[in-house]
Backbone as a printed PyTorch tensor [residue, N CA C, xyz], in Angstrom:
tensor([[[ -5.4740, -12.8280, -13.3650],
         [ -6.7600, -12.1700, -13.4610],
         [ -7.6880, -13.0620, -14.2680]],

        [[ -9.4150, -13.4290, -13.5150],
         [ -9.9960, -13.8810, -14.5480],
         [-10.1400, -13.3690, -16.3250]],

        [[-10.2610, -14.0280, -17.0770],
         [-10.0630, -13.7780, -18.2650],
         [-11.5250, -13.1080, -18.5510]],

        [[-12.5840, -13.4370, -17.8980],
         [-14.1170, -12.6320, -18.1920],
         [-13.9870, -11.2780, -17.6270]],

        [[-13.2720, -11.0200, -16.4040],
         [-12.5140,  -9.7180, -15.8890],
         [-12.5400,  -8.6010, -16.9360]],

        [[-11.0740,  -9.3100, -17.3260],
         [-10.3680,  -8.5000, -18.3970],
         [-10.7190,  -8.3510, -20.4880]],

        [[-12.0940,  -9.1910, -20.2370],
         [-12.4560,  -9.2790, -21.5900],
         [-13.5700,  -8.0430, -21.6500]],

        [[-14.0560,  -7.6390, -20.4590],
         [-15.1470,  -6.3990, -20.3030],
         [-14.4070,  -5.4900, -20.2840]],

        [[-13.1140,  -5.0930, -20.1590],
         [-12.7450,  -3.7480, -19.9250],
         [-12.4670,  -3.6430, -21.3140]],

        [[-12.5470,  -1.8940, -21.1470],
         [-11.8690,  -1.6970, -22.9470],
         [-10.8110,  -1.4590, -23.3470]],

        [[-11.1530,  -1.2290, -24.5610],
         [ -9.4410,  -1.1690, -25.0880],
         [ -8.6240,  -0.0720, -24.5360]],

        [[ -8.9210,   1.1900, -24.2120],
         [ -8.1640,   2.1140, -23.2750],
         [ -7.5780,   1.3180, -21.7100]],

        [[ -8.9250,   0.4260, -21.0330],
         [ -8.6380,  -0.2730, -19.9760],
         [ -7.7490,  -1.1790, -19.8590]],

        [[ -7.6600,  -2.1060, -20.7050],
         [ -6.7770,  -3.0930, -21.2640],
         [ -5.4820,  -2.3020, -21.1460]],

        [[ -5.2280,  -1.4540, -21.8240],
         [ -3.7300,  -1.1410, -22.2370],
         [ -3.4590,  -0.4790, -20.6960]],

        [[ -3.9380,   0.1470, -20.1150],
         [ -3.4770,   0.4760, -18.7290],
         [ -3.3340,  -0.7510, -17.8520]],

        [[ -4.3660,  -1.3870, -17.9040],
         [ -4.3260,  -2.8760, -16.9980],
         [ -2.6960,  -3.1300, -17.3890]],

        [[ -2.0270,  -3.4010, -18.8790],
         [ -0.6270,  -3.8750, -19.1280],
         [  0.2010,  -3.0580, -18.2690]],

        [[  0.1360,  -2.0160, -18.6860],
         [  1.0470,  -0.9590, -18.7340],
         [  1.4580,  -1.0510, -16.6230]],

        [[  0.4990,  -1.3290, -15.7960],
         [  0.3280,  -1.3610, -14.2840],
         [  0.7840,  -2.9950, -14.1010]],

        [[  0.7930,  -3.6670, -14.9120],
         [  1.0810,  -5.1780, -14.4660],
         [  2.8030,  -4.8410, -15.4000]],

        [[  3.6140,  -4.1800, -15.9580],
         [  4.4480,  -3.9190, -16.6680],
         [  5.3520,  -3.3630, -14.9410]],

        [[  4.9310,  -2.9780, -14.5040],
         [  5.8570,  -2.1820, -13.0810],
         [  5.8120,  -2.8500, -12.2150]],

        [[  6.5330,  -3.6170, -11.7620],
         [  6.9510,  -4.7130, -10.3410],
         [  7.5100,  -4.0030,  -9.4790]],

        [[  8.0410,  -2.7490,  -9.1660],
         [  8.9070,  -2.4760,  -8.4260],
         [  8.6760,  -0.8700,  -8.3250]],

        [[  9.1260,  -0.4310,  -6.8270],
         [  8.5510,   0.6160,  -7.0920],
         [ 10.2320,   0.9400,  -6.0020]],

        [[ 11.1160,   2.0370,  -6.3320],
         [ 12.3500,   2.3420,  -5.7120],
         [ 11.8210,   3.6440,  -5.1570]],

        [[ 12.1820,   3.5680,  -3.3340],
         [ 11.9580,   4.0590,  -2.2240],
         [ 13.0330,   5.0390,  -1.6610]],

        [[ 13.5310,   6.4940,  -2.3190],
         [ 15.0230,   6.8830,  -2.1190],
         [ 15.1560,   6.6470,  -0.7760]],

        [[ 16.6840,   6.2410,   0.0200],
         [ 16.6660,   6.3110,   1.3060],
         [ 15.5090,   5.5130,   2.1530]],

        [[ 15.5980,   4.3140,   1.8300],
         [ 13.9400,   3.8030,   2.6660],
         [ 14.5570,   3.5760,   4.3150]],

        [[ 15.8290,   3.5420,   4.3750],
         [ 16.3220,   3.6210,   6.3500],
         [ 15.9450,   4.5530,   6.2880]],

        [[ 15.5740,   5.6400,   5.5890],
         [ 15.4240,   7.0440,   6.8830],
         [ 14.0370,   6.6080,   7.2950]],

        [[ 13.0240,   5.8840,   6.6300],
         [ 11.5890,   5.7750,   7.3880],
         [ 11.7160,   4.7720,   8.4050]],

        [[ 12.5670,   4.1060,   8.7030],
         [ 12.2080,   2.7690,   9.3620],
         [ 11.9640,   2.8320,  10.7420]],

        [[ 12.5800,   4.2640,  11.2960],
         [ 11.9830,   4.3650,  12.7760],
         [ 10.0740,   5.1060,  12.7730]],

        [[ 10.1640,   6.0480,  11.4170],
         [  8.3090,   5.9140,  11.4110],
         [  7.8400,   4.7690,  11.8410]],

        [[  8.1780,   3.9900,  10.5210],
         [  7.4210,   2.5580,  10.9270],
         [  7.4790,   1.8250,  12.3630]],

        [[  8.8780,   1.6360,  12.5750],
         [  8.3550,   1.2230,  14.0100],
         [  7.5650,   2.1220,  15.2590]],

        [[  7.4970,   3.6190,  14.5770],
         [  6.5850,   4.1800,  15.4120],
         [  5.3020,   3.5750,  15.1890]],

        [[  4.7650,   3.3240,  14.0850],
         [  3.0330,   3.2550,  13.2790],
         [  3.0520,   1.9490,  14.5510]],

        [[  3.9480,   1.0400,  14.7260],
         [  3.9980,  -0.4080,  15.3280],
         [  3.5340,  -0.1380,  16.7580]],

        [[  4.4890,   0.6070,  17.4380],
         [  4.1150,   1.0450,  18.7120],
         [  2.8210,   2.1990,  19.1340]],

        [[  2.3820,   2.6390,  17.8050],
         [  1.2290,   3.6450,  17.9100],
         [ -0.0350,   2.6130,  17.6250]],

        [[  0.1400,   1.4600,  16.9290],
         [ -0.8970,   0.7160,  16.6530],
         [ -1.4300,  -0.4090,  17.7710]],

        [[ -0.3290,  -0.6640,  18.7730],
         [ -0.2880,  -1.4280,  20.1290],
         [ -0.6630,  -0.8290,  21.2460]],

        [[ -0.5900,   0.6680,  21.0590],
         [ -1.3280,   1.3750,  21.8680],
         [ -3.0090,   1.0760,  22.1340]],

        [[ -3.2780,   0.8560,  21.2600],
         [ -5.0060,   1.3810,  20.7450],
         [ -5.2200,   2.3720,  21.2750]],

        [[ -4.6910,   3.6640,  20.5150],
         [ -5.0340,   5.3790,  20.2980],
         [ -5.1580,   5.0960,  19.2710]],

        [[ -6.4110,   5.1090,  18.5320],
         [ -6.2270,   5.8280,  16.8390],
         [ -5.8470,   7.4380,  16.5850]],

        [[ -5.7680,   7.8320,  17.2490],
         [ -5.2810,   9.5000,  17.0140],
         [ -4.0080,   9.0920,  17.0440]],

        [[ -3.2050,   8.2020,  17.9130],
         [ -1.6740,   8.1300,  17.8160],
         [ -1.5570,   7.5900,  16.2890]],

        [[ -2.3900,   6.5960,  16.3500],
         [ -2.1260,   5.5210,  14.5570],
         [ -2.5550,   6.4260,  13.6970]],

        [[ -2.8150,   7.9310,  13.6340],
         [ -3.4890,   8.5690,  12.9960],
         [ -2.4030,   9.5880,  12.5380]],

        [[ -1.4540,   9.9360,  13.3900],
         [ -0.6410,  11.2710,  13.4860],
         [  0.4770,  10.2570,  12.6500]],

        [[  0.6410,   8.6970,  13.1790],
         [  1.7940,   8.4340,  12.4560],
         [  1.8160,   8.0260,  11.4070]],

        [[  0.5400,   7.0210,  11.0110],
         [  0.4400,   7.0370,   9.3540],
         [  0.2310,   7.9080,   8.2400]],

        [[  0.0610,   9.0560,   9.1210],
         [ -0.1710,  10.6190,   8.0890],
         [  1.5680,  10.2500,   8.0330]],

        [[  2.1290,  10.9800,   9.0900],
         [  3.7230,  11.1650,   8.7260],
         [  4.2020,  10.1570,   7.6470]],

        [[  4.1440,   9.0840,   8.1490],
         [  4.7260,   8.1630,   7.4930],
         [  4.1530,   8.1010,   5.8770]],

        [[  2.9990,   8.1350,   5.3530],
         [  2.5880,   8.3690,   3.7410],
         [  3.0740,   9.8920,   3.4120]],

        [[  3.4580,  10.7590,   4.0080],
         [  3.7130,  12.0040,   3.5540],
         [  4.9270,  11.9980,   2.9720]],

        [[  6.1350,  11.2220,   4.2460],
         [  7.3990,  11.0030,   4.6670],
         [  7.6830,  10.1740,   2.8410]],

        [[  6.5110,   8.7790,   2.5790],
         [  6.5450,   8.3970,   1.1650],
         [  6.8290,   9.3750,   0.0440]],

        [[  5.7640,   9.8160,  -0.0170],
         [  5.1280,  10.4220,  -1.3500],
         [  6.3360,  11.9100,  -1.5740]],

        [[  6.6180,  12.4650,  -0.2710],
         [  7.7180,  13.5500,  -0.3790],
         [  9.0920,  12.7420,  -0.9460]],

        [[  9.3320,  11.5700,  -0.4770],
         [ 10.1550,  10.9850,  -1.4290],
         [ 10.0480,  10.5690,  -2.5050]],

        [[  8.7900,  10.2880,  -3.3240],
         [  8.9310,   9.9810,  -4.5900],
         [  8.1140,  11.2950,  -5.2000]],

        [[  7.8820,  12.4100,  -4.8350],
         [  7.5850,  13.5250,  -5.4780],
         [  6.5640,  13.7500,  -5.6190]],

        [[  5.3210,  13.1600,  -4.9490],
         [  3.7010,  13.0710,  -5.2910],
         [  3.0220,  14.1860,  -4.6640]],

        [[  1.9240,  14.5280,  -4.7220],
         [  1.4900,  15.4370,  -4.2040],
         [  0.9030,  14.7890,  -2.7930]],

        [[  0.4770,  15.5310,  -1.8950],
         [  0.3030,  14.9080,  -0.4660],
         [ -0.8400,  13.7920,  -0.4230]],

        [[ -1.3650,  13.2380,   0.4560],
         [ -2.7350,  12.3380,   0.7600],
         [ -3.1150,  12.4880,   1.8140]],

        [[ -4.1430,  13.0140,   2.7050],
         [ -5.0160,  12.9790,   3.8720],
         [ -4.8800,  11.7470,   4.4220]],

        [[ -4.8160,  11.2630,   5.7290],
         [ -4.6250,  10.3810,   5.8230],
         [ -5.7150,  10.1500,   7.0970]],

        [[ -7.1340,   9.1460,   6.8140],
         [ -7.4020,   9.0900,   7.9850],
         [ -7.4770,   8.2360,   8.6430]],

        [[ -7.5800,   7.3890,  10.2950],
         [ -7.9270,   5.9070,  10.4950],
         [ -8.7530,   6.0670,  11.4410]],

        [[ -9.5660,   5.2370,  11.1030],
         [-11.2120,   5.2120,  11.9330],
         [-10.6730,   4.0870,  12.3480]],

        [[-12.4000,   3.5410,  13.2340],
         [-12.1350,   2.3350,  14.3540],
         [-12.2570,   1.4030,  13.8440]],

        [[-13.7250,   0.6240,  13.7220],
         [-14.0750,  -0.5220,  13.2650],
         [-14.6460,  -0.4040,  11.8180]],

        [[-13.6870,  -1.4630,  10.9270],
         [-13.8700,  -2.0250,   9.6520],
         [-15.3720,  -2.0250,   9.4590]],

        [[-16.0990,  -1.3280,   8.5930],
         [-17.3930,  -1.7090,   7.7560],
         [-17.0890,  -3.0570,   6.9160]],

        [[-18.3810,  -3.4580,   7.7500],
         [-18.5670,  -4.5670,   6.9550],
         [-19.7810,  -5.2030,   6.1490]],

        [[-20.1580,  -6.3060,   5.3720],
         [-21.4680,  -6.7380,   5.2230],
         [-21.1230,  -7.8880,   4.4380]],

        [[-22.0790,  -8.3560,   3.8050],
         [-21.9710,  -9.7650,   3.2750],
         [-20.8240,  -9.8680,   2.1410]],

        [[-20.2660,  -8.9590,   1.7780],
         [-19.4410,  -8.6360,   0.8730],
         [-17.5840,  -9.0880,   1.5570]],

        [[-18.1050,  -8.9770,   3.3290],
         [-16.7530,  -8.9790,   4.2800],
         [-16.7600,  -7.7320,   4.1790]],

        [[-15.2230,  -7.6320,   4.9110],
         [-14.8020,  -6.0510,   5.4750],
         [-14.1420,  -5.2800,   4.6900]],

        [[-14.1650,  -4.0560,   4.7660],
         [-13.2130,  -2.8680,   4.0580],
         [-12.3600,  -2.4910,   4.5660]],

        [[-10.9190,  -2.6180,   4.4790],
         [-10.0460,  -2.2600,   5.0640],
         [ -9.3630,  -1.1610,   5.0580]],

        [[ -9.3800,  -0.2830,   3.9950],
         [ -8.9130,   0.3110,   3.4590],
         [ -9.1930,   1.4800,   2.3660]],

        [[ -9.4780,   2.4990,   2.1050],
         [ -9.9830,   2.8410,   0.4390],
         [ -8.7830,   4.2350,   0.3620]],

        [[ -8.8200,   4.1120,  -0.7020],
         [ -8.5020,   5.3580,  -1.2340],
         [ -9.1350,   6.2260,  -2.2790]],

        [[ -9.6880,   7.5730,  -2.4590],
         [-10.2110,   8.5770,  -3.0330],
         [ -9.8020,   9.4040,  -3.3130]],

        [[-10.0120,  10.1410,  -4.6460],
         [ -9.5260,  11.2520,  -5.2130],
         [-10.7680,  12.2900,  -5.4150]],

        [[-10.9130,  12.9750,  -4.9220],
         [-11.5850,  14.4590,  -5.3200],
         [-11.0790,  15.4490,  -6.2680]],

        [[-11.9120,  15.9930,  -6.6070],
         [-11.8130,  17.1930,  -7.2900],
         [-11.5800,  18.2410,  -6.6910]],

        [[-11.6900,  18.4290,  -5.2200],
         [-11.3580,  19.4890,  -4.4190],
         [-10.1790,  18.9020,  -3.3610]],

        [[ -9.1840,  19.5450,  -3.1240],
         [ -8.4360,  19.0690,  -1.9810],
         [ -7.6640,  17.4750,  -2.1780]],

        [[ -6.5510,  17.2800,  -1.5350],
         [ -5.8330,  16.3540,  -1.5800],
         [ -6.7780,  14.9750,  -1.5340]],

        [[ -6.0350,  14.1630,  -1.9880],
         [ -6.2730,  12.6220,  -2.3820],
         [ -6.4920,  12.2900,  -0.6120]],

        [[ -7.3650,  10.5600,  -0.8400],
         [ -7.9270,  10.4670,   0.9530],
         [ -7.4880,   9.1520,   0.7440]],

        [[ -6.7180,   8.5360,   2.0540],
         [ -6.9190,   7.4880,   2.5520],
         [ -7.5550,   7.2140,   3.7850]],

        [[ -8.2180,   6.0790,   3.4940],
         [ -9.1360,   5.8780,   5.2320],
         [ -8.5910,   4.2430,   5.1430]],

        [[ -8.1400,   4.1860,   6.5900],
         [ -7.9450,   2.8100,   6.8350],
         [ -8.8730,   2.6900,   8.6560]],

        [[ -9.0300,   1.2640,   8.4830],
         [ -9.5730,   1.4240,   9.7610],
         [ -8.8750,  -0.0150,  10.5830]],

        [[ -8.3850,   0.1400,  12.0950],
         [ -7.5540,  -0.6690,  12.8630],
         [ -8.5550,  -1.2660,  13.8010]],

        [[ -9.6810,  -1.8510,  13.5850],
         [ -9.5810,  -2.7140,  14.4910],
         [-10.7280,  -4.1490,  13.2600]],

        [[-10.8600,  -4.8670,  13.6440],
         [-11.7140,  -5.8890,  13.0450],
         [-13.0930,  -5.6640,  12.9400]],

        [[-13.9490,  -6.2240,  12.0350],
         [-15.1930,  -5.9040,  12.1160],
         [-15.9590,  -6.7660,  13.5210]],

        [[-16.1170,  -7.8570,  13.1520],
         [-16.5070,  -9.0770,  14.1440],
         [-16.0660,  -8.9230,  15.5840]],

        [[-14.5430,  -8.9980,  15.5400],
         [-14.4330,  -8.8780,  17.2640],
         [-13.7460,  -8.3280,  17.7700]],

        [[-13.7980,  -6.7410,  16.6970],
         [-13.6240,  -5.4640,  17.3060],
         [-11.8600,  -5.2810,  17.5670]],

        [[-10.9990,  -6.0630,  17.6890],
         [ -9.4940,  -5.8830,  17.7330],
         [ -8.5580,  -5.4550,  16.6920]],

        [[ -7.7190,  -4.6650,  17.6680],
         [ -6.7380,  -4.2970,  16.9590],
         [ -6.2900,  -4.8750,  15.6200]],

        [[ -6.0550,  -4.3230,  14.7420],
         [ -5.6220,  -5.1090,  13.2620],
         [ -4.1010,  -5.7060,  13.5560]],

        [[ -3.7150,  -6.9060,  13.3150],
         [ -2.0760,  -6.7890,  13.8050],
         [ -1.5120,  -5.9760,  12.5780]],

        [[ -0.2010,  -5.5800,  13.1570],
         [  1.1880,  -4.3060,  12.6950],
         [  1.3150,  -4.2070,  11.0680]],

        [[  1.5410,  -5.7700,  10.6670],
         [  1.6190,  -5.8210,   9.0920],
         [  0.4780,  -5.5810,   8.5150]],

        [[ -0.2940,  -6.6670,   8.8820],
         [ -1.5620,  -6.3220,   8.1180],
         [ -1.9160,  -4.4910,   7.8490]],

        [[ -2.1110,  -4.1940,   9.1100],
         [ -2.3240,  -2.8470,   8.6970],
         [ -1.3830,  -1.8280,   7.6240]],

        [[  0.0890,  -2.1530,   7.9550],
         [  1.2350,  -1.4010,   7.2820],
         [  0.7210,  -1.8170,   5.5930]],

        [[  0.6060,  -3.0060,   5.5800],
         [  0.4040,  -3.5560,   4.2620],
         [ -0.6370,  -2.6630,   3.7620]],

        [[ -1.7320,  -2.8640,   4.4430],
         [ -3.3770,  -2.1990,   3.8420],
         [ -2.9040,  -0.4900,   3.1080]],

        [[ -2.2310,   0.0080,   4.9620],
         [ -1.5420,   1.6960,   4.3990],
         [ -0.9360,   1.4660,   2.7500]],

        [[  0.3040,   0.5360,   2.9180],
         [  0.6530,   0.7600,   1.3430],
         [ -0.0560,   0.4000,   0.2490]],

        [[ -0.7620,  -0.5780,   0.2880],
         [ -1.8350,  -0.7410,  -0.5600],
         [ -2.3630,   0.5510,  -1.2130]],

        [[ -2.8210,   1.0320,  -0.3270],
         [ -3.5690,   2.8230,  -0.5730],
         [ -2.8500,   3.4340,  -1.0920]],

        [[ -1.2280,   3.6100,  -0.8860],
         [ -0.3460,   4.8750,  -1.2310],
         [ -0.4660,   4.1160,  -3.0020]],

        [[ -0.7750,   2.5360,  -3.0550],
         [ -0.2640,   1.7180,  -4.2380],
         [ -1.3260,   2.4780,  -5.4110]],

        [[ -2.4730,   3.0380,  -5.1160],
         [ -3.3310,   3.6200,  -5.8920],
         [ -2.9010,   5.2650,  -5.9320]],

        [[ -2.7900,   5.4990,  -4.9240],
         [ -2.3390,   7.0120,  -5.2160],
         [ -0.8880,   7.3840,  -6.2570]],

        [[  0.4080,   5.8570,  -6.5690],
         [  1.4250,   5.5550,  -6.9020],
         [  0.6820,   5.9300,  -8.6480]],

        [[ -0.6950,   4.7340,  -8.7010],
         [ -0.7390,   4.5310,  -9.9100],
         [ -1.4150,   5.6820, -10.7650]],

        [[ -2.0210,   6.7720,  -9.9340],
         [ -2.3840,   7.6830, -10.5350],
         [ -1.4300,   9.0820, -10.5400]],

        [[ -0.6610,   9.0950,  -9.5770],
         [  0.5410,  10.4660,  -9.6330],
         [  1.5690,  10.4060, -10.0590]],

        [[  2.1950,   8.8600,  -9.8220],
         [  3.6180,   8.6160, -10.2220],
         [  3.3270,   8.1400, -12.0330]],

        [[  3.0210,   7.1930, -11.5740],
         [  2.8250,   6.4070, -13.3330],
         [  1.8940,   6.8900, -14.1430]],

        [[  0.7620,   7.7420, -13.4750],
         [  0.0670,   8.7640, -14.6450],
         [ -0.9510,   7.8170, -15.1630]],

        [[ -1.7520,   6.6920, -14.1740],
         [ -2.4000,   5.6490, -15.0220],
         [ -3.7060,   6.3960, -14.9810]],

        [[ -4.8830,   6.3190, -15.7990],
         [ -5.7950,   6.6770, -16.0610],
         [ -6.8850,   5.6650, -14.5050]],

        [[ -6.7080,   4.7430, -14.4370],
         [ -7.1510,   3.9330, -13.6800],
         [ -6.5270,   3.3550, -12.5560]],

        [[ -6.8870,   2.8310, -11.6350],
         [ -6.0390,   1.6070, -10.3590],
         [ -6.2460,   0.5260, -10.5490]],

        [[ -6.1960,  -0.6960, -11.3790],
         [ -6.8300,  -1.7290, -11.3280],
         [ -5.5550,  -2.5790, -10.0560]],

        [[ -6.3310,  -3.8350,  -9.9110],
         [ -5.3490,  -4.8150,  -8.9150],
         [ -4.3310,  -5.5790,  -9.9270]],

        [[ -3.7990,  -5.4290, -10.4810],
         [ -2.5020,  -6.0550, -11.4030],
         [ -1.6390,  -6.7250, -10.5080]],

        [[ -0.6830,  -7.8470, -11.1560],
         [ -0.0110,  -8.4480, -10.4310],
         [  0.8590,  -7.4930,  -9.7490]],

        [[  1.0820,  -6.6710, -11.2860],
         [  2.3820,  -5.4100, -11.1340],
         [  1.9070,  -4.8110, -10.1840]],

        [[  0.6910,  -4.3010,  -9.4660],
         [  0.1120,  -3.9440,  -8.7490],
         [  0.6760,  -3.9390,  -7.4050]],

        [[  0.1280,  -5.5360,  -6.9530],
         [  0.8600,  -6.1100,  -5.4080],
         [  1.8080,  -6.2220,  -5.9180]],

        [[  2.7940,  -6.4740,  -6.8230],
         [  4.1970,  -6.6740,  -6.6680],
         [  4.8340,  -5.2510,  -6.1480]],

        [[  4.0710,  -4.0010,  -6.7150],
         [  4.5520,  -2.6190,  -6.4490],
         [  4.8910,  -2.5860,  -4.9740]],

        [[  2.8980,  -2.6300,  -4.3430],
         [  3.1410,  -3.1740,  -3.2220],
         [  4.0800,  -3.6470,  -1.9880]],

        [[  4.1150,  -4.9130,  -2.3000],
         [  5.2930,  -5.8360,  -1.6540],
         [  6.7250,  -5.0300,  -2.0990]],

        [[  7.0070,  -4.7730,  -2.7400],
         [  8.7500,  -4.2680,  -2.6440],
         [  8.4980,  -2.2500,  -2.2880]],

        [[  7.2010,  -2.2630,  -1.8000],
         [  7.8230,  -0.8350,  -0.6470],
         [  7.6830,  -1.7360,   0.8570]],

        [[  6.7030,  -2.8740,   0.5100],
         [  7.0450,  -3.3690,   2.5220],
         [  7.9890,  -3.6640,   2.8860]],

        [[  8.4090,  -4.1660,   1.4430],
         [  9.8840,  -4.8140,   1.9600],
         [ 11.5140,  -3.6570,   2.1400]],

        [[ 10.9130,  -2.8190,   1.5190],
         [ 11.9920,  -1.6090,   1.8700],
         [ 11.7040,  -0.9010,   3.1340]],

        [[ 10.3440,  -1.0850,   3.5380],
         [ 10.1140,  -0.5790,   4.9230],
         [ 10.3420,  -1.1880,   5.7910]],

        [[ 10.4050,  -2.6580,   5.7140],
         [ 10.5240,  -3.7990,   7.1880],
         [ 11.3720,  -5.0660,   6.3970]],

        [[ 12.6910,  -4.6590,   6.0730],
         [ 13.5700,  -5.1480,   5.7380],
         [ 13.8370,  -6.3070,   6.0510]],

        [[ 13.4020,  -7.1470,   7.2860],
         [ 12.8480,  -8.6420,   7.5950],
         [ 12.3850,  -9.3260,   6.6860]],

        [[ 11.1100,  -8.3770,   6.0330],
         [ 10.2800,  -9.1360,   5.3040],
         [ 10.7500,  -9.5210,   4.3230]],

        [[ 12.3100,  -9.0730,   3.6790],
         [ 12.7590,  -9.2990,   2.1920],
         [ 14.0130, -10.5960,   2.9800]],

        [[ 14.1330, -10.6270,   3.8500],
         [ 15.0980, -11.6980,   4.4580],
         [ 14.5920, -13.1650,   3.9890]],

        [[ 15.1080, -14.0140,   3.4700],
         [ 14.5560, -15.6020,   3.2380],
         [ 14.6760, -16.0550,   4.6100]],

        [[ 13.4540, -17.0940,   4.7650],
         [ 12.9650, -17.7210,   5.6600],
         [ 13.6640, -18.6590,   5.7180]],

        [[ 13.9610, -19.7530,   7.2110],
         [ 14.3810, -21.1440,   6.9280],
         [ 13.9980, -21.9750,   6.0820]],

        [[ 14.6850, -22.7740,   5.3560],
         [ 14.1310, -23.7200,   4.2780],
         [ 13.7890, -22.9900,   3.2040]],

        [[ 14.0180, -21.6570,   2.6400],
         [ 13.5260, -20.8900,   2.3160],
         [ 14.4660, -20.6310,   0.7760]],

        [[ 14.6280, -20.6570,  -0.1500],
         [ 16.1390, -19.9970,  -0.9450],
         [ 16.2380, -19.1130,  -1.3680]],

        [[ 16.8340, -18.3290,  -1.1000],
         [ 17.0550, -16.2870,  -1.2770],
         [ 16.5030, -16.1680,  -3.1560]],

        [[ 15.9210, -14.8690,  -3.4310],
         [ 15.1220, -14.9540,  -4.5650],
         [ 16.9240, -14.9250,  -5.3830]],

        [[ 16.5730, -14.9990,  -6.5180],
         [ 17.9450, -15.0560,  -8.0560],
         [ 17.9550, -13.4270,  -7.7580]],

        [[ 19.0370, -12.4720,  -8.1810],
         [ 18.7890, -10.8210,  -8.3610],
         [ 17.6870, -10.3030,  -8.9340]],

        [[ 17.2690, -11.1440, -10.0760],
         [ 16.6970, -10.3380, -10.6870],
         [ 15.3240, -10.6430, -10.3840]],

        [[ 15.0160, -10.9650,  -9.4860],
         [ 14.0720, -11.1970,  -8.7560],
         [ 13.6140, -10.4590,  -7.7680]],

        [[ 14.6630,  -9.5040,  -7.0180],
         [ 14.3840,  -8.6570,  -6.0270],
         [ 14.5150,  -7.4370,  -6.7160]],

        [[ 13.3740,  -7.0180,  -5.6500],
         [ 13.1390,  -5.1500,  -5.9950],
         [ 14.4150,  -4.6200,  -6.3230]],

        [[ 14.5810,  -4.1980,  -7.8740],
         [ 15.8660,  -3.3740,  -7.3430],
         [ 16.8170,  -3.6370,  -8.3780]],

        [[ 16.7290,  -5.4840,  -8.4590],
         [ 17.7420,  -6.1370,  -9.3480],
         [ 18.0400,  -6.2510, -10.4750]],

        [[ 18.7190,  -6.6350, -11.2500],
         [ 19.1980,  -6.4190, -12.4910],
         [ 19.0850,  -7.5080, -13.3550]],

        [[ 18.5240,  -7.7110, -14.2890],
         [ 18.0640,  -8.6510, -15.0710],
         [ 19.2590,  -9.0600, -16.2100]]])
């Protein structure tokens, strides 16, 4: 994180910023029981139905959060990414004061209108649940982007699409205590 970033926030901000970069890992009970969701979200997202990518990324963040005990999230996906000189939005998540927490993701590109590919999107979804994580599960006052953040992130994709935690050719498998999970 830039250091001018983190020199404006305050001292309440600061100590949450730690406390969210302090959690690398986020444990998924049973993450095989989701893995045929996911390859549904895959085959609902190749469709181009957003009502199909709509019915299954609800299931599938519900299917989450009922496993780690959270209260539910709306889940919606629109078409084309808003964009402006800023680039595109992929993603947000919101909390109200009335009614369940919102995610909006949107599947297709701003510019030339296509489908988002499978990960990208899966990623963006967890991204979102990654803010709803930091305010229900861990009780953070704030969401900032912490390393601990995407690391949270990355070890639910990787419990969801179990490929992704596989080492690549040329690649050398992480030490244990390196993977979600492991023991230091």
């Amino acid at each position: 994180m830039p250091f001018a970033y983190y020199s404006r926030l305050s001292s309440r901000e600061k100590a949450i910023y730690r406390r969210s970069d302090e959690v690398t890992t986020l444990a998924l009970p049973n993450p095989e029981a989701l893995h045929p969701t996911v390859d549904a979200l895959g085959l609902a997202l190749s469709s181009d139905e957003r009502r199909g990518v709509e019915a299954v990324a609800s299931r599938l963040v519900l299917e989450i959060v009922e496993r780690l005990g959270l209260p539910p999230v709306a889940v919606s996906v629109l078409a084309v990414r808003p964009s402006s000189s800023w680039g595109e939005l992929h993603g947000l998540y919101t909390r109200g004061s009335r009614g369940p927490a919102r995610i909006e993701l949107w599947m297709r590109t701003a510019r030339h209108h296509r489908v988002v590919a499978f990960r990208t999107f899966l990623r963006t979804l967890l991204h979102e649940v990654g803010h709803h994580v930091d305010y229900e599960h861990l009780r953070l006052g704030e969401s900032f982007h912490t390393e601990g953040f995407f690391r949270r992130e990355s070890s639910l994709f990787k419990q969801l699409v179990p490929a992704a935690a596989a080492p690549r050719a040329g690649q050398l498998p992480l030490p244990p205590e390196s993977r979600p999970g492991g023991r230091k």
